[in-house]
N, C-alpha and C positions, 0 to 999 in steps of 0.2 A: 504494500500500500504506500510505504514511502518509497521517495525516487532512492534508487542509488547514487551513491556520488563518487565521483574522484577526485581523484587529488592530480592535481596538473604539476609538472617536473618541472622546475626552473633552473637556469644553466646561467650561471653569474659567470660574464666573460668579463676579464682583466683585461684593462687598454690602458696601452702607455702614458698615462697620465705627466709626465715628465717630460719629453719633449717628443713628436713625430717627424721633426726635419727640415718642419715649414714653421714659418708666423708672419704678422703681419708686421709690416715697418713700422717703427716706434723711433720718435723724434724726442729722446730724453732732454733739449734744451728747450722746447717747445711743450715738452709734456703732452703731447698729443699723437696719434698712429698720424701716417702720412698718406693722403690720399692722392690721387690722380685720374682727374678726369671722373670725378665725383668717387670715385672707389677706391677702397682701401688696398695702400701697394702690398702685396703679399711677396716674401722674399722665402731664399731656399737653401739648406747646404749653410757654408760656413758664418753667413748672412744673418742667416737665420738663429742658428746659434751662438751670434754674438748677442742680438736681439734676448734671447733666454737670459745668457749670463747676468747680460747688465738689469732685465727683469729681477734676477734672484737678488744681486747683490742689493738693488734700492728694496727690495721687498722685506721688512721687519716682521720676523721669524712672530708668529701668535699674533698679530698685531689685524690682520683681516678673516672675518671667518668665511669666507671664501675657500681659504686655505688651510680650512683647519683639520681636514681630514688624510690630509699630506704633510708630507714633510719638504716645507718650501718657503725660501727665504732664511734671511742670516738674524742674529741677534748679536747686533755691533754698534748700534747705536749709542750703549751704556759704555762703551771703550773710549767714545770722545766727550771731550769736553770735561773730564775727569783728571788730577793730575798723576796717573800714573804715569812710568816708565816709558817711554817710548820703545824698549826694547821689549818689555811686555804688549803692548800695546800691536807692536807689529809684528810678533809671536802669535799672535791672539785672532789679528786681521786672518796673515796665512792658514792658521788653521781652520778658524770657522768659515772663509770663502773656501777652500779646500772640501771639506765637509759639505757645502751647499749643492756645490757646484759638480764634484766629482760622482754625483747620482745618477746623472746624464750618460745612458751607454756609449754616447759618443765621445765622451772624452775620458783619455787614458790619462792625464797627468797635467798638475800647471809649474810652472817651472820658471827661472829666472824673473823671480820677484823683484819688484823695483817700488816702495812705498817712500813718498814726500809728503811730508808734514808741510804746510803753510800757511801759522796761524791755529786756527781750529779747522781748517779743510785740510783732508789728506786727497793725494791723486795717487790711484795703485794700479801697478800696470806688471802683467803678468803674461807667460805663451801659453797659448791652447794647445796641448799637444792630443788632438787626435789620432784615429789609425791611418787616416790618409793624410793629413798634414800637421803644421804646425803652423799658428798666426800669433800675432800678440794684439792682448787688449788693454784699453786702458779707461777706467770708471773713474771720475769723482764722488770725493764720500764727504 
């Protein structure tokens, strides 16, 4: 008299939540994507992941809950503007960009560190050593 029922199978697919190779152009002095010709420029490849990088590095680790189901973005904000060491201080940078950053299956290693203090802005500039190349980047923090 009552219906039977089933039970329906669900199949949770895992997707690269961390980078797929693409993103859209992103104008960090402008704070805005860049578009052309009303649409937004999509770039690809090393491009692309530089776009990632400097995402993660501005992106304050807990601070959007966007991201709170991820592990994405750095917690460095508490490094400046404090007067520790600067020896600590760019011990502290390298490892937690290291950390953010090396999650990304595309990248094998960052390497040849270069961190300038000026003032209370630092500018760090670092190689992407992926499998197929190596480029260098450089963020303001």
């Amino acid at each position: 008299m009552f219906p039977e029922l089933t039970t329906l199978e669900e199949e949770i697919v895992e997707t690269d939540r961390v980078f797929n190779g693409r993103s859209f152009l992103f104008d960090f002095q402008k704070n805005d994507f860049v578009y052309r010709n009303g649409s937004l420029v999509e770039v690809e490849g090393k491009e692309a992941l530089k776009v990632w990088i400097e995402k993660v590095i501005r992106t304050e680790k807990f601070r959007f809950s966007i991201y709170e189901d991820i592990d994405y973005g750095v917690t460095i904000e508490d490094l400046f503007g404090n007067n520790l060491p600067q020896e600590f201080v760019e011990s502290e940078l390298k490892r937690e960009l290291t950390e953010a950053i090396i999650v990304n299956p595309y990248i094998e290693d960052l390497t040849d560190w270069n961190l300038i203090k000026e003032g209370s802005r630092w500018t760090i500039g670092f190689t992407v050593v992926t499998s197929d190349e190596a480029f260098e980047m450089e963020v303001a923090a």
